[in-house]
N, C-alpha and C positions, 0 to 999 in steps of 0.2 A: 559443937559450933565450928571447931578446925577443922573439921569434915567437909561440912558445908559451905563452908569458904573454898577449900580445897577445890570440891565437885564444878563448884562456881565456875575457879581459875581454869581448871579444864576447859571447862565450853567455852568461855572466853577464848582461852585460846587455839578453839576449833574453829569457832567462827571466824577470828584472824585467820588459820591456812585456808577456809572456806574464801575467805576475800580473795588470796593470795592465789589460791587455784582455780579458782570458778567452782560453778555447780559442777561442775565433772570429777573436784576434788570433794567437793562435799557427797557429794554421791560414797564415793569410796570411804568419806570417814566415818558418816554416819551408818555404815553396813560395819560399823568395828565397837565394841565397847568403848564407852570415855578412860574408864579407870576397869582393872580385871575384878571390882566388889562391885560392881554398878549396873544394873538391866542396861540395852540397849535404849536408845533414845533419839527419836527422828525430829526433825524441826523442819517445817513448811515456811520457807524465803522467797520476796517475790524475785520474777526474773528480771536481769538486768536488762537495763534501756540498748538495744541492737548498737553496737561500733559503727563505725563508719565504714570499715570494712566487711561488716555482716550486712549492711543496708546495701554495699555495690553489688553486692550478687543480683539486686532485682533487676538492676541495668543488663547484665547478660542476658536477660531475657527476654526473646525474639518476643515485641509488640505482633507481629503478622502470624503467629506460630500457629493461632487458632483459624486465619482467617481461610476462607477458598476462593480460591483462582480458579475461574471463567474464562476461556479465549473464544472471541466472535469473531468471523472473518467480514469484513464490509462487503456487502452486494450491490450490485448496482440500484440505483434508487434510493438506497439507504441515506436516514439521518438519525441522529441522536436516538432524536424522541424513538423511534422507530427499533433501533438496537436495544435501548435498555428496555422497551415493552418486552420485545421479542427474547432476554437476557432475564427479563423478572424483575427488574428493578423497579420500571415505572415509568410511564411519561412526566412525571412530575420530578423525579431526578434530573431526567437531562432539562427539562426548562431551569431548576434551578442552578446545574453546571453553567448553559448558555448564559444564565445571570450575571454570571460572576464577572470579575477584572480577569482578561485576557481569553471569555470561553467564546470568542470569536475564534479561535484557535479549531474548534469542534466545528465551524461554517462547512468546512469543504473536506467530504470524507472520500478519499479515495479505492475504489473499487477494488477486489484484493489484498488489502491491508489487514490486520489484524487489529483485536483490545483484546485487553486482558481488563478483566472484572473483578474485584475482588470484595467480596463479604465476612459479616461474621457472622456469628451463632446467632442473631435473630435473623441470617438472611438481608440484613441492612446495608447498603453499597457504599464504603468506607473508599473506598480509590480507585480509580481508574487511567492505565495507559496505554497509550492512543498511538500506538508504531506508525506516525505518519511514512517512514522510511529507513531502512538503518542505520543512520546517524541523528535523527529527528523524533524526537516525543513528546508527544503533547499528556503532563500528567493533569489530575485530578483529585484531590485529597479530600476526605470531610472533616473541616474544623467547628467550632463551638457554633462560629457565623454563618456557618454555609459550604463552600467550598474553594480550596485558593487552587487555581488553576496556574500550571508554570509550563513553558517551553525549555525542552531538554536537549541542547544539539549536546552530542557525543563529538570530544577533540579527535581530530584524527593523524597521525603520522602516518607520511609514505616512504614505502620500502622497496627497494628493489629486488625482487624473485627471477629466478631462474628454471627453467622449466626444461628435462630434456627426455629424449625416448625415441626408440624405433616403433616405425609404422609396419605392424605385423597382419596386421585386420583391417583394421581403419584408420583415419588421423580423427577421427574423432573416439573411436576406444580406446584407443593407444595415448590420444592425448589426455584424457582421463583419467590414465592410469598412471599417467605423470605427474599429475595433480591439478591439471588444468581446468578451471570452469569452461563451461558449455560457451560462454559466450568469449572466450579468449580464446579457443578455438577456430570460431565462426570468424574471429578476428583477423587471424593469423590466414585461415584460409582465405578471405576477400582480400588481402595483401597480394597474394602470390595467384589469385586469379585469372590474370593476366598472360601468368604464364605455365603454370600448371595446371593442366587439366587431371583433379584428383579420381576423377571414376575412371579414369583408363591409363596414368603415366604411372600411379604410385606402383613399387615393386615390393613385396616381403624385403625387409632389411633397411626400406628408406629411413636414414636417421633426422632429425628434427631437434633444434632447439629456440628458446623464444625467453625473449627477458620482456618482463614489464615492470614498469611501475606503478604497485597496488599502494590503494588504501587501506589503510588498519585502524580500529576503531576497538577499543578492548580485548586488543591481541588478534580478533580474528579481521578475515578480509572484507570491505565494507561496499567492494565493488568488483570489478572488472579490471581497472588500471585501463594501464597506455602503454600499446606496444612497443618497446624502445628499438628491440632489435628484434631477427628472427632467422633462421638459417635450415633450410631442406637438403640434404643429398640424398641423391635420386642415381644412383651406379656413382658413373663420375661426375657426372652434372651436379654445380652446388650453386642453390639459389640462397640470396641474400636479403634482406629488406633492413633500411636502417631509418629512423626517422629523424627527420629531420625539418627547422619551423623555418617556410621559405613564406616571405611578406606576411608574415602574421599566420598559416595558414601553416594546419599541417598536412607533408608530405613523407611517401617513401620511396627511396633510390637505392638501388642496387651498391656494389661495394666500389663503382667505378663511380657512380653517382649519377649514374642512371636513372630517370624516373620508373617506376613499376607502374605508374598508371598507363596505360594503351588508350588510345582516342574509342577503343570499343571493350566490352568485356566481351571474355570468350562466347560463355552460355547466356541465354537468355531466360533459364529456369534454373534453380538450386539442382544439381547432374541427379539423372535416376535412369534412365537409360535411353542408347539412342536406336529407334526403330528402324532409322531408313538412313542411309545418308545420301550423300550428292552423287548425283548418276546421270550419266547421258542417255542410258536405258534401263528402263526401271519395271516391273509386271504392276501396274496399279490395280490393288484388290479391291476396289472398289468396282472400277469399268473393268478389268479383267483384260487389260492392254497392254500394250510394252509403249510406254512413257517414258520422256525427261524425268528426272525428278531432280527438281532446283535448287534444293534446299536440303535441309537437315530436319529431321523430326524427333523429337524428345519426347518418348514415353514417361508421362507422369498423371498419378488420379488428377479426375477433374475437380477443379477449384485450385490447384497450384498457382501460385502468383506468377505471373510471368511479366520479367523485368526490361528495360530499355537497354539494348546494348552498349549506349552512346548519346552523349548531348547530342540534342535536335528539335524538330517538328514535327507534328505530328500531321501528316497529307491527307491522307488517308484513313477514315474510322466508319466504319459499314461492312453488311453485308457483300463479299463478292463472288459468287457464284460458287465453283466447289471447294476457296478458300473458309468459305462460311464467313463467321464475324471475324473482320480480319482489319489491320494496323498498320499504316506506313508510315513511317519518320527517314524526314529527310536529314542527312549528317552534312549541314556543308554543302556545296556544290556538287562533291565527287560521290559522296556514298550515299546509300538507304539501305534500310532493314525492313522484314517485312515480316508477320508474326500472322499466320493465320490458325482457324477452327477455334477459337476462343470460344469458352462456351457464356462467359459474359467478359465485358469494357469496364476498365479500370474510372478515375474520377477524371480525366482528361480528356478533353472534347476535339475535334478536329480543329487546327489551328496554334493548340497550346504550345509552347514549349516544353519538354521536357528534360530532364536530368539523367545519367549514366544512373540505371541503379532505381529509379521508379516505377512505381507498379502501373502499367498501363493496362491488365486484364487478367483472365485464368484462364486455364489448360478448359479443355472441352474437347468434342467430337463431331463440331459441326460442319454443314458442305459435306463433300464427300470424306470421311474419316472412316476407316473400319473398327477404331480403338479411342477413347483418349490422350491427345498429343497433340502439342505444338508443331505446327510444319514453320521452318526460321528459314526466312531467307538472306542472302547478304549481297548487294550489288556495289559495283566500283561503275561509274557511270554509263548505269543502266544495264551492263553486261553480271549474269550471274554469276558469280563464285561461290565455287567450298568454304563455308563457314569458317572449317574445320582446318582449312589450309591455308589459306590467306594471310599474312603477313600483316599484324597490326601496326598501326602508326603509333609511335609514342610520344609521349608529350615530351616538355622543352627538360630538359638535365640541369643540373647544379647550377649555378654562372659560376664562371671563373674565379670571381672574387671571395668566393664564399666554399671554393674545395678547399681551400687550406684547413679551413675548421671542419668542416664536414670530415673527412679524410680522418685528422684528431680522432674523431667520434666513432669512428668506422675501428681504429686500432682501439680503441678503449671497450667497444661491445662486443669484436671478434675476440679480445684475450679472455674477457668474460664470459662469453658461452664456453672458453674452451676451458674456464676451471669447473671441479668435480663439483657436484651437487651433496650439499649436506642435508642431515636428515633438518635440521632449523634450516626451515626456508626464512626465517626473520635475521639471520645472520646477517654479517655488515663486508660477508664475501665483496661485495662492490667495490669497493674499497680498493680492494687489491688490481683491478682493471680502471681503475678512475684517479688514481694518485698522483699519475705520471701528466695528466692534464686537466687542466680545467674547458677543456670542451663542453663537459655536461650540463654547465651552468644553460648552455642553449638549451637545455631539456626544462627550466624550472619556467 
C-alpha cells in the first residue's frame, strides 16, 4: 500500500513540473522512468488554450500573401466595365464598384494610366488601384457589403536637388547622366533658348549646373519641380538663368536681371540640322539656278511641329507657290516670320492670334522642296534678314524696385550651384546657400 502511494506522489509530482514546464517538459519526462522499479508510463494531456502571444503570430501574417496582382494599362475608350471584362473579372464587378459611395471616382479614366488588380485563389477580385497619377489613387476594396471605395492623395514634401555635369555628347546624355529627368532637361534647355543655339555653340567640356525644386512623395520624385536656378559655360562665356515671380507670373533673368526671354525664339523647330542658310546667291536644286535664298531651312522628318517664333498674327495661311503650304505672322508693326513647305497647318486659322511657342504646322516638302524641311524666314520691316544673325529684342528687366531681392536671390543660387554634389540628392545642402537670406521665401 506504501508503494502505491509512493508511485502516486511521483506522478503527482510530474504533472506539477509538467504544468511548470509545458508539454515540452513533459515530453522529456515522460521519455524517463517515474521511479528506477517502474515500466515507463506515458499520459495523453489535452493541449493548452494558445497565449496571447502564440495567437499574435497570426497577425504577422501578410492577408495579400496569396493574392495575384494584375496591372492593366487604360486605353483610350476605355471604362470600367470594359477593363475588368477585359481583366477577367466581370462586368458585373465594376457595376458594383461604380455603386458604391465615392465610385464616381472610377467616371473618368485617363488614357496611360495604370490598375493593378488583385485576386485570390478562386480568381475573385478582392481590390483594386486605380494610379489616377503619382500622388493620386483611387482604391477599391471587397467588404462583406460590397465594396468601400477611398481616394488616396500621397503627402508630398519639396526638396531642393542640385544637378551638375559637363556636356561631352549631348546636354541631353550628359544631363542624364547627372541624374536629370528628360523633362528637366527640355526645361533648362527652353530657358537658355534665347540664347544658345545647342546643335551648333555647345563645345566638349561645356559645364552645366541647374537646381530645382522637386516634389517627393514616398522618398521618390513625384514630378519634374521648378527650375530655380541654372548655369552653362560654354569656353568663357557663362550663361545664367535665375527665377524669379515678376506680378504673379514666372520669369527668368540672367545674373544682371536681365530678362532671358527675347521678343523671338531662335529656332522654329526642336534643332536637327540646318540645310541651307541665308545667301544672296544660292544654286536652287530644285530650278537648278543661282537664287537668293532668304531664309534658313531646317532639315527635320516630315510631321515635326513647327513652332511661332514670336507673339503675333497670323496674315497669312495658304498655299503660295514654290513656298507650298506656308505662314505669315505679323510681330508688331516692325517684324514678320514666315515658315514655308508645311506638309499640313497647325489648329490656327488666318487672323488668329498666336503665342511664342505654339504649334502652328509640320515640317513637309511641298512647293518646290527637294527634301523635307522648313524654309524660315525673318523680316524687320519687310527687308529680309539672317535668322541666324539678327539681334533679338528683349523684353523689359527687373524694375528697380525689386533688384534688391532679386540680387539676394542671384547670391543665394550662385553659392549653391557652386557647392559639391552629394551622393543624397535629398540632403538639406540648401541650407547652406539660403541661411544668409531669406530671399527665397519669394520662391514659396
Amino acid at each position: 500500500m506504501m508503494a502505491k502511494n509512493s508511485s502516486q506522489s511521483t506522478l503527482w509530482r510530474s504533472l506539477t513540473l509538467t504544468t511548470l514546464f509545458g508539454l515540452t517538459g513533459l515530453v522529456a519526462l515522460v521519455s524517463l522512468p517515474i521511479e528506477a522499479n517502474l515500466p515507463i508510463q506515458t499520459f495523453e494531456l489535452p493541449l493548452p488554450t494558445p497565449t496571447a502571444d502564440i495567437a499574435a503570430i497570426d497577425d504577422l501574417v501578410d492577408p495579400e500573401a496569396d493574392l495575384v496582382s494584375q496591372w492593366v494599362e487604360v486605353k483610350n475608350g476605355d471604362n470600367l466595365g470594359i477593363i475588368m471584362e477585359r481583366a477577367g473579372a466581370g462586368f458585373s464587378v465594376a457595376k458594383q464598384i461604380m455603386a458604391s459611395p465615392n465610385g464616381e471616382h472610377f467616371n473618368k479614366l485617363r488614357a496611360g494610366t495604370h490598375m493593378e488588380l488583385k485576386f485570390d485563389e478562386n480568381n475573385q477580385l478582392v481590390a483594386l488601384n486605380y494610379h489616377f497619377s503619382t500622388l493620386n489613387i483611387v482604391s477599391a476594396e471587397r467588404t462583406d457589403n460590397g465594396f468601400a471605395v477611398q481616394q488616396i492623395i500621397k503627402p508630398v514634401e519639396s526638396r531642393i536637388v542640385s544637378y551638375t555635369g559637363t556636356i561631352d555628347n549631348s546636354l541631353y546624355i550628359d544631363g542624364r547622366k547627372a541624374g536629370m529627368q528628360v523633362q528637366q532637361i527640355m526645361d533648362m534647355a527652353d530657358i537658355f533658348a534665347w540664347d544658345i543655339d545647342f546643335g551648333r555653340e555647345i563645345q566638349p567640356g561645356t559645364a552645366f549646373n541647374a537646381i530645382f525644386d522637386v516634389p517627393f512623395a514616398d522618398g521618390k520624385a513625384a514630378g519634374t519641380g521648378k527650375l530655380l536656378a541654372a548655369r552653362i559655360t560654354i569656353g568663357k562665356d557663362e550663361h545664367t538663368a535665375f527665377w524669379h515671380k515678376v506680378g504673379g507670373a514666372n520669369a527668368y533673368f540672367n545674373k544682371d536681371g536681365n530678362s532671358l526671354r527675347k521678343a523671338f525664339n531662335r529656332n522654329p523647330v526642336d534643332y536637327v540640322r540646318i540645310t541651307s542658310g541665308f545667301s544672296k546667291a544660292r544654286f536652287h536644286p530644285v530650278l537648278h539656278e543661282i537664287r537668293a535664298h532668304k531664309g534658313v531651312d531646317y532639315g527635320a522628318p516630315i510631321g515635326t511641329p513647327i513652332h511661332a517664333t514670336g507673339d503675333g498674327k497670323i496674315t497669312m495661311r495658304g498655299w503660295s507657290g514654290g513656298y507650298g503650304n506656308m505662314i505669315t505672322i505679323q510681330h508688331g508693326q516692325t517684324y514678320s516670320t514666315v515658315y514655308g513647305h508645311m506638309s499640313k497647318f497647325g489648329a490656327y486659322q488666318a487672323g488668329a492670334n498666336v503665342k511664342q511657342g505654339d504649334v502652328i504646322g509640320y515640317v513637309g516638302m511641298t512647293g518646290l522642296a527637294s527634301g523635307p524641311h522648313l524654309h524660315y524666314e525673318f523680316r524687320i520691316k519687310g527687308q529680309h534678314v539672317d535668322p541666324l544673325g539678327v539681334k533679338l529684342t528683349e523684353a523689359i528687366p527687373i524694375a528697380a524696385k525689386e533688384k534688391p531681392l532679386f540680387m539676394k536671390q542671384v547670391v543665394a543660387m550662385t553659392e549653391r550651384m557652386s557647392l559639391p554634389i552629394l551622393d543624397d540628392v535629398a540632403t538639406d545642402v540648401a541650407e547652406a546657400a539660403t541661411q544668409n537670406t531669406a530671399a527665397l521665401a519669394n520662391f514659396e
